[in-house]
N, C-alpha and C positions, 0 to 999 in steps of 0.2 A: 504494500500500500504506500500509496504518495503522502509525502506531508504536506497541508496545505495552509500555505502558511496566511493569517487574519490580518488583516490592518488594524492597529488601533483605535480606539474610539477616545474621540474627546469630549468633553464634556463644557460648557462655559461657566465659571466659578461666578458664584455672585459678587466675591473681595476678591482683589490681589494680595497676596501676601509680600510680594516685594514694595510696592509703591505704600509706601507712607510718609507724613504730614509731620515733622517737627515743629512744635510749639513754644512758645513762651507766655509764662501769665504776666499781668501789666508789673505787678514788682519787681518780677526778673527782669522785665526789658530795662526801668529803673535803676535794677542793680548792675547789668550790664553795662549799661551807657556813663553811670558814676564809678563804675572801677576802672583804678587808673594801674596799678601792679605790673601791666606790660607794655604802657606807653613809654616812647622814647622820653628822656632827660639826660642832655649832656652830662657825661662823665658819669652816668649810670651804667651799669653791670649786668648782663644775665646770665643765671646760672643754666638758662635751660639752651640743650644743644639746637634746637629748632628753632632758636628767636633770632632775627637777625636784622639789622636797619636796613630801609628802604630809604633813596636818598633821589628827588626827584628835582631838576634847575627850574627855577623860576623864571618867567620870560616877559612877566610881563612892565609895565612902568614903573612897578610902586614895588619890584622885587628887590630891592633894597632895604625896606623897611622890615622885609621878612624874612629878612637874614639871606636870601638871593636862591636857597636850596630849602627843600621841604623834605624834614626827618621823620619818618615814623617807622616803628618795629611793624614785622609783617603781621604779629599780633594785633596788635592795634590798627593797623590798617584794616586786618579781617573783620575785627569786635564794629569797627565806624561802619564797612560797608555793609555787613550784618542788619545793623540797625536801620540805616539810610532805605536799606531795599525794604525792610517790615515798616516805617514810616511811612513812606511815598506809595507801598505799593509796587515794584518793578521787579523783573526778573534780572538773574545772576548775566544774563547776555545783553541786559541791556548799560549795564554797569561800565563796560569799556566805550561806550560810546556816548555819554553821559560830557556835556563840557562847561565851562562855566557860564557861556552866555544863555545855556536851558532857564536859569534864575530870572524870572520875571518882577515886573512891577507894574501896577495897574489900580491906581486909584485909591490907596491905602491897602493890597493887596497883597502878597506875595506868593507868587506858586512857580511850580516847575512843568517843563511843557516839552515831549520829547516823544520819538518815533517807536513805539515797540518794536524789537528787531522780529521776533515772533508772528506777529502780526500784521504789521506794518501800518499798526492802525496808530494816532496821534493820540496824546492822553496829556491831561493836563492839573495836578492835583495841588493844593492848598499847602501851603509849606507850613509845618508844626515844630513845636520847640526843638526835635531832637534832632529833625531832616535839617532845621536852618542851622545849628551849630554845627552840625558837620561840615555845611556848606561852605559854613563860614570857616573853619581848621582849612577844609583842602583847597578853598579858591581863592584864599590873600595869596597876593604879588604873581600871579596867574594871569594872563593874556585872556581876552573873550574864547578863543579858538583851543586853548590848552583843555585838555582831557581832566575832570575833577578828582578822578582817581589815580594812583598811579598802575602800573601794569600786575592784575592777578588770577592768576589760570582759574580755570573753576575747579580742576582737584585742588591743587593746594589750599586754595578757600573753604573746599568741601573738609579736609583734612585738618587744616587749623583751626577751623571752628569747633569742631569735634575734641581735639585736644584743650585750647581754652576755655571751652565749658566746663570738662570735665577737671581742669586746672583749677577754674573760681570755684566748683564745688556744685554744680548745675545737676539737676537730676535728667536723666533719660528718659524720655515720652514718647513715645510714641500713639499714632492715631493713625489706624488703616483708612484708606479712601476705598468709596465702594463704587 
């Protein structure tokens, strides 16, 4: 007798078990954005092998005032972009194309206004306390045209955020999408 061999059947799950949703409650975001532990301070020290300064030239007219070069540990850069994406709203791809001229003003207003790379669709949202000091850290002494962030892959962002959570003491959550 022949064997004959079945094809599989599949089935369509109600959840994925891979895709999940990491959260923050409003204190953590709080406690995020007020710890300072891995931002840069000249003549500071890190003991951990993975922290390392990011060092980006100022280009624009008033980059004199701001010391000409923009210092921040890649920690810190992660913890800012972190927050700036959960304030605003944006995805991880839309972060390198982000520049400082997005910073609107409009009649006592302020908001940011920029292209989804995703979608291609325009979005345009209310700037809040923790998106505008960010703003304001990465776009002094910065040209209109200059990039607000400086250059960061999305593993490594994926990777050091995971580690500086777990560094400030952040618990792990997880939320299936269905």
């Amino acid at each position: 007798m022949g064997y004959i061999e079945k094809k599989p059947k599949f089935q369509k799950l109600d959840t994925i078990d891979r895709e999940e949703k990491i959260y923050l409650y409003k204190d953590e975001v709080f406690k995020l954005y007020n710890s300072t532990k891995w931002d840069f301070k000249k003549g500071k020290s890190f003991s951990k092998e993975n922290i390392y300064i990011i060092e980006e030239t100022l280009l624009g007219t008033r980059k004199n005032e701001f010391g000409g070069v923009l210092r921040v540990t890649n920690w810190e850069l992660i913890k800012d972009v972190f927050l700036f994406m959960c304030s605003i709203g944006c995805r991880h791809s839309d972060i390198p194309f982000f520049r400082v001229k997005d910073f609107q003003f409009e009649k006592d207003k302020e908001f940011f206004t920029w292209t989804q790379q995703k979608t291609d669709s325009p979005v345009s949202v209310p700037v809040n306390f923790i998106s505008g000091n960010i703003f304001k850290k990465y776009s002094g002494g910065k040209k209109l045209d200059q990039t607000l962030f400086p250059k960061l892959s999305n593993q490594k962002f994926n990777k050091g955020l995971k580690l500086l959570l777990e560094d400030l003491g952040f618990v792990y959550r997880q939320q299936k999408v269905n």
